[in-house]
N, C-alpha and C positions, 0 to 999 in steps of 0.2 A: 400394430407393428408386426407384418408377416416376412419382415426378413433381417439379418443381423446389418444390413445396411441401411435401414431404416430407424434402427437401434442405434445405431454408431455416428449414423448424418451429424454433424457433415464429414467425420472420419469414416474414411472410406475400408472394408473390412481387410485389403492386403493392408494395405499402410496399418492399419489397427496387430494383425500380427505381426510385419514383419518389427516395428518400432517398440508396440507394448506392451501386448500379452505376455504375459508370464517374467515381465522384467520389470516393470516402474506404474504407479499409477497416474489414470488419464480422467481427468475433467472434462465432460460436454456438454456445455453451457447451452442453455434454450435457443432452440430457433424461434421466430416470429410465430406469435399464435401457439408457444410450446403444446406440440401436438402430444409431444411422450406423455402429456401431465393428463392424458385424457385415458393412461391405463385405468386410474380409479378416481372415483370421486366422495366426498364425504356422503353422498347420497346412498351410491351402491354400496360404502363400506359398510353404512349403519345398517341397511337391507342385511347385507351378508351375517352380520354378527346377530343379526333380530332373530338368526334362523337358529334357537337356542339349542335344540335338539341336534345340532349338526356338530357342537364346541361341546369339548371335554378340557379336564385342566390341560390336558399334554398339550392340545390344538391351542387356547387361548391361555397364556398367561402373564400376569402382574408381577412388575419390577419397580421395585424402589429404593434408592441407594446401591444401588449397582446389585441385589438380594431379592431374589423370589420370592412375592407373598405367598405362604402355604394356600394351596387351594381349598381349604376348609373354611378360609376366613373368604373367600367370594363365591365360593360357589353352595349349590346345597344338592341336596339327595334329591332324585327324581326317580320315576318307576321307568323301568325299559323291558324289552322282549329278553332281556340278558339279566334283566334284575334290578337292583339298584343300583343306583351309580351318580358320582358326581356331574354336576353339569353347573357352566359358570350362571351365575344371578345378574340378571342387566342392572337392578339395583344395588348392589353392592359394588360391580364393578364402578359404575359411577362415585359412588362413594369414596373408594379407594383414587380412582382417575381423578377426583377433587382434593383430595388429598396429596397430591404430587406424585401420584406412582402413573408407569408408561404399560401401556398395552401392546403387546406381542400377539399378531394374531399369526401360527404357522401351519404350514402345507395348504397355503391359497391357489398353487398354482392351474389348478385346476378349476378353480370354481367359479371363470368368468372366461368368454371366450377369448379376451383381451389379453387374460394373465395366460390362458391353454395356447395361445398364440405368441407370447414370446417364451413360454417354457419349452414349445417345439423348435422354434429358432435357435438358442439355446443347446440344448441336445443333439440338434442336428452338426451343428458347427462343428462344436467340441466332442462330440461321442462323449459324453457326458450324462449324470444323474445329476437332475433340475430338482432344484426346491425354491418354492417362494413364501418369505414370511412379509407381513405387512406390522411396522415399528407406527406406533402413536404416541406422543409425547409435548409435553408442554412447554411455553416459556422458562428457558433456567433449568431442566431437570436431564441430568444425565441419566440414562436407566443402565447403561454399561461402563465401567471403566473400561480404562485401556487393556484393547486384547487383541490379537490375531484371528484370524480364520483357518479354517484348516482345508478351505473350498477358494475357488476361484469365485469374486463378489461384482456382481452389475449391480447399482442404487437407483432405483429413480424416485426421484422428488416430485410426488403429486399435489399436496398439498402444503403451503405456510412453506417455512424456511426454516433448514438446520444447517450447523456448523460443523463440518468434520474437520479433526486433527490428525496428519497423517505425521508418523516421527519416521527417520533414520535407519533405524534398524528393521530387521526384516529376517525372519527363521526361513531355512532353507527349506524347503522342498518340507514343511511338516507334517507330518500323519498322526500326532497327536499331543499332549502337552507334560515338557517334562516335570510338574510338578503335581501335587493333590490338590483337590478343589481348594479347599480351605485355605492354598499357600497362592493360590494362581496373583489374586491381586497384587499381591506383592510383587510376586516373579514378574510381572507384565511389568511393574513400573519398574523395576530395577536394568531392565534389559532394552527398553523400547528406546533408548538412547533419544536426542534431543529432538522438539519438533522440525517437521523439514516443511511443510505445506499446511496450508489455511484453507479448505474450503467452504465458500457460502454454497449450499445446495437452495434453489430455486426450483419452483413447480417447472418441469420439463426438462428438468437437469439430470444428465448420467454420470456415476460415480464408478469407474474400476477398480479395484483392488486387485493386483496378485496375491493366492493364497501365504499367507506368514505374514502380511505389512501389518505393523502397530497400528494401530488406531483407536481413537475413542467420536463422539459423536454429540452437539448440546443443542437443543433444539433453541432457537429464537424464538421473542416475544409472540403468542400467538399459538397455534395451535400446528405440529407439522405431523406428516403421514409421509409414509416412504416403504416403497417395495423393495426387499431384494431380493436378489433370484439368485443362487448360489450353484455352481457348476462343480460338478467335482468326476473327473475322467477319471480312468483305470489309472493306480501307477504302476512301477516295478512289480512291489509286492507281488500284484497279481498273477504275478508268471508263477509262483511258486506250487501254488494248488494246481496251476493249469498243467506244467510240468509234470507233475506229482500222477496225473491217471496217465499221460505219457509214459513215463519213465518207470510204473509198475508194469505193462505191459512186456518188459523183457527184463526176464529170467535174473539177469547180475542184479536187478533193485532189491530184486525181494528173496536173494540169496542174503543166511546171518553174516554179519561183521565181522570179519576178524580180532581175536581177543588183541588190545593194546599193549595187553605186558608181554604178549608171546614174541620170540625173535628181536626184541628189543624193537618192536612197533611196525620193521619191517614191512612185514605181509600186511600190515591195514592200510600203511601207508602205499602199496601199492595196490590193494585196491580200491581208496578211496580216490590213487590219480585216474587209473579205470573209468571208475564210476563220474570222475569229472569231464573227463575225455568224452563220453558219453553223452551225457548230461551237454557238453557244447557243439558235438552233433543236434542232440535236440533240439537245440535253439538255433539252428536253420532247416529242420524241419518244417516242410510246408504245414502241417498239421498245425504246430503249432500256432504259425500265422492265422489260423482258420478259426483256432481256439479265442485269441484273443478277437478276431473282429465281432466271432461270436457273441464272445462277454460284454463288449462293446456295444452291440449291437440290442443286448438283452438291459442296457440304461437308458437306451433311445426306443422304448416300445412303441406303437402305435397310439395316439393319445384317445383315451376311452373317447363314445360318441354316438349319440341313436340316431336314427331319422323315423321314427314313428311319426304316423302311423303306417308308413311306407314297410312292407315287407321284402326283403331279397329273397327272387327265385332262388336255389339251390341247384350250382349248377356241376354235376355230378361224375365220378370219370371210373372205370373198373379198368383192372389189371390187367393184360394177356398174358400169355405164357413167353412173349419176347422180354428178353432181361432189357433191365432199362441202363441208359445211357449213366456212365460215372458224373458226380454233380460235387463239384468243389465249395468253397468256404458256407456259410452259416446255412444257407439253403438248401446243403445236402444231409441236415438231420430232419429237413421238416421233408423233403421227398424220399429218405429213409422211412420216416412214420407213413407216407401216404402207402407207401409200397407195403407196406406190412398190413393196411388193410385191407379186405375183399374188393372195396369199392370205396369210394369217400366223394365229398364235394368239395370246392374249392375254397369255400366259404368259410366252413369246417375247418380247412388246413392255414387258412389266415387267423382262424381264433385262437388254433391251437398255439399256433409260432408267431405271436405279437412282435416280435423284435428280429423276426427276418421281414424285410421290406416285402409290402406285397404285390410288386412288379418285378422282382429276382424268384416270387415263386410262380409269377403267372408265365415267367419264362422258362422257367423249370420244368412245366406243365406242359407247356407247351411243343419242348423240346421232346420231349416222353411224347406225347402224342403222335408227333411228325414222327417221331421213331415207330410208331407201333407197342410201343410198352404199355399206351394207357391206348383206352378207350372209349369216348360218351358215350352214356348213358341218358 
């Protein structure tokens, strides 16, 4: 699956936002020959997890009754270049997986071209931070109660059959959970209000979720595997830090406050309208715009990737003494860095700035060049 229309078939990706994203969730039942079910297969999953030294408890682990098994009871000490460390037991996790607990294997998404190919799909869409965990679970065993996400959720159903319950209610726009671990279950059930949807998940089937929908999830007779891919874009929040090196840059931010008891609050209260007045200049500041596609841009990095034994020439550019052309949004901090050095290669300036595209720097480069700013070397 190399594109989000391939993802979505036979919903098409306008219809897909302008109807469901970020508003209700969407069922896509298999097509003929369910090609999606060919993200993973119990073949490559067993491969993946055989590769013991790659899984740590954080990476792989055991749920049963909606409760974490401690990693001490499956995994054991092994020796590493770092020292000793937990690493999970193929036998024991069996053990425990026959005993009715569900196996969590997470941050897969890179470690098959299949799953590296819809987690760029993914990213690319949304300007979004991809995670994919892979859910294993049995006939009859729920490994989650009902809960929320605090991401935007794609399900695909690879293998066997699960049941998701989707309920009613739905938390706004949530960035995290108002309760403590310990009370969560309860909070989820009291709030998830009544079921509204049944879904059977089928090998080839895709499941959306908007971030905040209740749900819970029971695997059918048989054995089911299911990838999700979670998407989670910038929100709001994020203006605040990005404002924040803005907004120290002149003089009034980083002049002290006015004391609150003096003049009966008076003088704070006008300088904090000042400082708001300000503060909504900022925010149509081009700068700003530049900040955010930045940030954006820096959760959609280039997806790691060799071609050994193939080595890339180095293909290399020095300075002249002509000032170079002014270079707007993300791609004017990686041509800021080339400029600062003697000489640099291109190659160089694409490792450096993974999350500036690298045909907005080879234009950048280019642009400098036709100027006379740079030079080959």
């Amino acid at each position: 699956m190399n594109s989000l229309d391939e993802l979505l078939h036979p919903i098409t990706p306008d219809r897909f936002m302008a109807d469901d994203y970020g508003r209700k969730p969407l069922h896509i039942p298999a097509q003929a020959g369910a090609p999606k079910a060919a993200l993973t297969d119990w073949a490559e999953f067993n491969g993946l997890l055989s590769q013991t030294l790659n899984w740590t408890p954080e990476t792989l682990k055991l749920v049963m009754n909606g409760a974490g098994i401690p990693p001490e009871f499956y995994c054991e000490e092994s020796d590493s270049q770092a020292g000793r460390m937990l690493r999970p037991s193929p036998a024991k996790v069996e053990v425990f997986l026959s005993s009715g607990a569900s196996l969590v294997a997470n941050d897969i998404h890179t470690l098959t071209p299949r799953l590296r190919a819809v987690s760029e799909v993914l990213g690319r869409a949304f300007s979004g931070k991809v995670g994919a965990n892979a859910y294993l679970s049995f006939g009859g065993v729920r490994a989650f109660a009902t809960h929320f996400d605090l991401h935007e959720v794609f399900a695909v159903q690879v293998e066997g059959e699960k049941r998701w319950r989707l309920y009613e209610n739905r938390a706004e726009n949530p960035v995290g959970f108002p309760a403590p671990d310990q009370e969560l279950i309860g909070w989820f059930e009291r709030t998830r209000g009544r079921p509204m949807m049944d879904v059977l998940m089928k090998p080839g089937d895709v499941l959306y979720l908007p971030r905040g929908w209740y749900h819970d999830a029971l695997a059918q007779p048989g054995a089911s595997l299911h990838v999700t891919f979670s998407v989670t874009p910038l929100h709001g929040g994020a203006l605040f830090g990005l404002l924040e090196r803005l907004a120290l840059a002149d003089p009034a931010f980083r002049a002290w406050l006015e004391p609150a008891e003096a003049d009966g609050g008076q003088a704070l209260r006008d300088q904090l309208a000042g400082l708001g007045g300000k503060l909504a200049a900022l925010a149509q500041d081009p700068r700003l715009m530049d900040e955010v596609a930045m940030a954006q841009q820096k959760l959609v990095a280039r997806p790691p990737r060799y071609d050994l034994p193939h080595r890339k020439p180095l293909t290399g550019y020095r300075r002249t003494t002509i000032a170079p052309p002014p270079f707007t949004g993300p791609v004017a901090m990686a041509m800021q860095w080339a400029f600062g050095q003697p000489d640099f290669a291109i190659e160089d300036l694409y490792a450096q700035f993974p999350f500036v595209s690298a045909e907005a720097i080879r234009e950048a480069v280019e642009t400098a060049l036709k100027g006379g700013a740079l030079a080959r070397i």
